[in-house]
C-alpha positions in Angstrom: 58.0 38.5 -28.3 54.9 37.7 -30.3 52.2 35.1 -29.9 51.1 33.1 -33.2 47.2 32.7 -32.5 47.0 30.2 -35.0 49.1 27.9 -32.7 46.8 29.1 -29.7 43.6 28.4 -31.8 44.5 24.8 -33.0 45.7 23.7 -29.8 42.7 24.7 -28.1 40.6 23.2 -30.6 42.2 19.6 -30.4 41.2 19.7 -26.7 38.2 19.7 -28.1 37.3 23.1 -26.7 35.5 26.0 -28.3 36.0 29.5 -27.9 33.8 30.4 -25.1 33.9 27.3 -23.3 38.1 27.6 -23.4 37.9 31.6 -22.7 36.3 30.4 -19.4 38.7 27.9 -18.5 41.6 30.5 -19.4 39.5 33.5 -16.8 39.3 35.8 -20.0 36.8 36.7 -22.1 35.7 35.0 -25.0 36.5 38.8 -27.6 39.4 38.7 -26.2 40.4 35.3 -27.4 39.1 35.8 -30.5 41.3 38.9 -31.1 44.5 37.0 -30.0 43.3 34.2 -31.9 43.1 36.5 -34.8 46.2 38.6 -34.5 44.6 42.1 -33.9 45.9 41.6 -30.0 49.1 41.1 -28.6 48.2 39.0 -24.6 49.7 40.8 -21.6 52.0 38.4 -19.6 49.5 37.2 -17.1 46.9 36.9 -19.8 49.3 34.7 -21.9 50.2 32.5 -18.9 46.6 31.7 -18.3 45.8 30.9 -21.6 49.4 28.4 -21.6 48.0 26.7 -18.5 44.8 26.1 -19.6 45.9 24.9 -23.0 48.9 22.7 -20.9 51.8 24.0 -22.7 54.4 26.4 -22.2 54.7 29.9 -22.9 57.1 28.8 -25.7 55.0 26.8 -28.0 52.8 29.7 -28.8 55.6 32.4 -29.2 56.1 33.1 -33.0 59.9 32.9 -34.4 61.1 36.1 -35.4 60.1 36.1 -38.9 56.8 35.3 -37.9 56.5 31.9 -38.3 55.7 29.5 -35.7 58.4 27.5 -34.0 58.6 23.9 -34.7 57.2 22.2 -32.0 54.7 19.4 -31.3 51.8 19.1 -29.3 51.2 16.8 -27.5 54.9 15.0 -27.5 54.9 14.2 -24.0 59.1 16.2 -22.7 60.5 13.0 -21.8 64.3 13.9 -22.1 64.8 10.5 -23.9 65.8 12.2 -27.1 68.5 11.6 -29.7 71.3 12.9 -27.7 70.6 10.2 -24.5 70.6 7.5 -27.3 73.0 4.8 -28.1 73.5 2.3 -31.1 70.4 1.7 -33.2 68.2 3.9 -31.2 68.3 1.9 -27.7 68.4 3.9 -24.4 72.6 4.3 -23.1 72.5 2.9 -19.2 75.1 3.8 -16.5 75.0 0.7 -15.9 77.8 -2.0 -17.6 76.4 -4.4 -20.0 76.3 -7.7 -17.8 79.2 -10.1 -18.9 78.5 -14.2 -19.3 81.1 -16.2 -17.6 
């Protein structure tokens, strides 16, 4: 398992946080960001998870793929479940419910 800084770095930078200011938030310090930022350090477990929580995503979105690349996921897409697979006809939500009938 290895984190891709780059997706560490521009999340915390579209909060709108810099490096120190987010290092403080996280409860590490501000080299050791930069190095994980950077590549030249791997996080520890407990150093990853408070970096995740103060960035508000999950461990996952800032794990690289195995050849390195970073996984395809989105910030900010609010994990609604209403995805493709809980869709009907022409895009509209399926229901439990039956369709209503006229009489």
């Amino acid at each position: 398992m290895k984190t891709n800084g780059s997706l560490i770095r521009r999340r915390r930078i579209e909060l709108g946080h810099g490096m120190n200011r987010f290092a403080v938030l996280a409860g590490i310090s501000g080299a050791a960001l930069s190095r994980i930022e950077n590549g030249q350090r791997q996080p520890r477990p407990e150093t990853l998870k408070k970096i995740t929580d103060a960035l508000g995503c999950l461990i996952t979105e800032v794990i690289a793929e195995e050849d390195g690349t970073a996984p395809k996921v989105q910030f900010g897409a609010p994990a609604t479940g209403d995805d493709e697979a809980t869709r009907g006809p022409a895009g509209s939500p399926q229901s439990s419910k039956s369709a209503p009938t006229s009489k």
